[in-house]
C-alpha positions in Angstrom: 93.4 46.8 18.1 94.0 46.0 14.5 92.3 48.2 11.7 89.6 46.3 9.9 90.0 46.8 6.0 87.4 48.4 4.4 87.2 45.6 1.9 86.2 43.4 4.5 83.9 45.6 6.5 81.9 46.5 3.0 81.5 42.8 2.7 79.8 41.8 5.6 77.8 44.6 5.3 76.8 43.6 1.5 76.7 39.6 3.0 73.8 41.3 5.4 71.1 42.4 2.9 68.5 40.2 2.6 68.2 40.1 -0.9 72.3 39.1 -1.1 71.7 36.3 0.7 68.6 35.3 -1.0 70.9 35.7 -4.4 73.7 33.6 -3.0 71.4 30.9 -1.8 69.4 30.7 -5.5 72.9 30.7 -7.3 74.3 27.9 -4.8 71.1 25.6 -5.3 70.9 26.3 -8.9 75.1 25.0 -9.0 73.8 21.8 -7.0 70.9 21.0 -8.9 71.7 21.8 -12.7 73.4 19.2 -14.4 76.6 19.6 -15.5 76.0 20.5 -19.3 73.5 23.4 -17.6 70.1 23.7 -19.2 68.3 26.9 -20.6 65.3 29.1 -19.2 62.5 29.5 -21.5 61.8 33.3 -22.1 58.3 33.0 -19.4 60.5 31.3 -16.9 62.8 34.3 -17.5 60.4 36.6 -17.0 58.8 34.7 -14.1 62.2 35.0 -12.4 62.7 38.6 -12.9 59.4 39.3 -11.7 60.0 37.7 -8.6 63.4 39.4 -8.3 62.0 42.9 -9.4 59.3 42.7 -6.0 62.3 41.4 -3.9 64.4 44.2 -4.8 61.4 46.7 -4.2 60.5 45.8 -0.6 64.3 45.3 0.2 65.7 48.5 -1.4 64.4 52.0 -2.0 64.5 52.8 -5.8 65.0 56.3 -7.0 62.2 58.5 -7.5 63.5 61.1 -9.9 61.7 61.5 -13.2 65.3 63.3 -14.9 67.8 60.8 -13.5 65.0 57.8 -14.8 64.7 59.6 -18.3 68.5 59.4 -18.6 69.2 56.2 -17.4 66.6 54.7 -20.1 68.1 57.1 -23.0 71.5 55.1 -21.9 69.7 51.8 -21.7 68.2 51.8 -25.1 71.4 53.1 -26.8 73.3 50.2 -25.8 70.1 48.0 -26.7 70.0 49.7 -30.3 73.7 48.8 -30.6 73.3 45.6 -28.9 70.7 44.5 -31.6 67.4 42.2 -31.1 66.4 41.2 -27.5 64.1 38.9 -26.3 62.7 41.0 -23.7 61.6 44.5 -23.1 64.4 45.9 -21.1 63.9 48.3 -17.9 65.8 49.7 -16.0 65.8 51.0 -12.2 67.9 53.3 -10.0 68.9 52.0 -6.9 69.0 54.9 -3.9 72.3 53.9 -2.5 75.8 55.5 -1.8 77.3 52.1 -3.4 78.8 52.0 -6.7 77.4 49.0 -8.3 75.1 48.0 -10.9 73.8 44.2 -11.8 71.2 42.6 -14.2 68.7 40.3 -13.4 66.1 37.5 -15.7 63.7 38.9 -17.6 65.7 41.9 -19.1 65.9 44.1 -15.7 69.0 46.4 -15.2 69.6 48.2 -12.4 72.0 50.9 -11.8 73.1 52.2 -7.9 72.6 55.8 -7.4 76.2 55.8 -6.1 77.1 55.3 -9.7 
């Protein structure tokens, strides 16, 4: 029996999470409905959006409860930000507990780095 590559085995196991799926599904529909020339979120809508995302993320993943690690990973946050320049939103940022390396972004100025990283 053929080997299965570890690329593909990592992504059906990333194409299982609920949250994935919900992610997929929002950028899809928001591809089908948006016209062409795109339109822009207001800063609420943003924040409405990241809101949302932030409770998804919290019932579907287990963030990391370590006041050193969180400490650090905001130090590194707002030294980019400073660099970066003026935001429109207040920018936090989450570990989550996970063997994966990967990080992502979401609306509403949340970050959120995998402990894996």
């Amino acid at each position: 029996m053929p080997e299965k590559s570890l690329y593909s085995m990592s992504m059906k196991k990333i194409a299982s999470f609920p949250l994935t799926r919900f992610l997929c599904l929002l950028l899809l529909a928001g591809q089908l409905l948006l016209p062409v020339s795109g339109f822009s979120l207001t800063i609420g809508e943003e924040r409405e959006i990241g809101e949302k995302l932030l409770y998804s993320v919290r019932t579907s993943f287990k963030l990391l409860d370590d006041p050193d690690i969180s400490q650090y990973i905001n130090e590194l946050g707002n030294q980019v930000l400073t660099i970066a320049g003026p935001q429109y939103f207040n920018y936090h940022f989450f570990v989550v507990r996970s063997d994966q390396f990967n990080a992502f972004a979401a609306p509403g100025g949340l970050v959120f780095f995998y402990s894996g990283l």
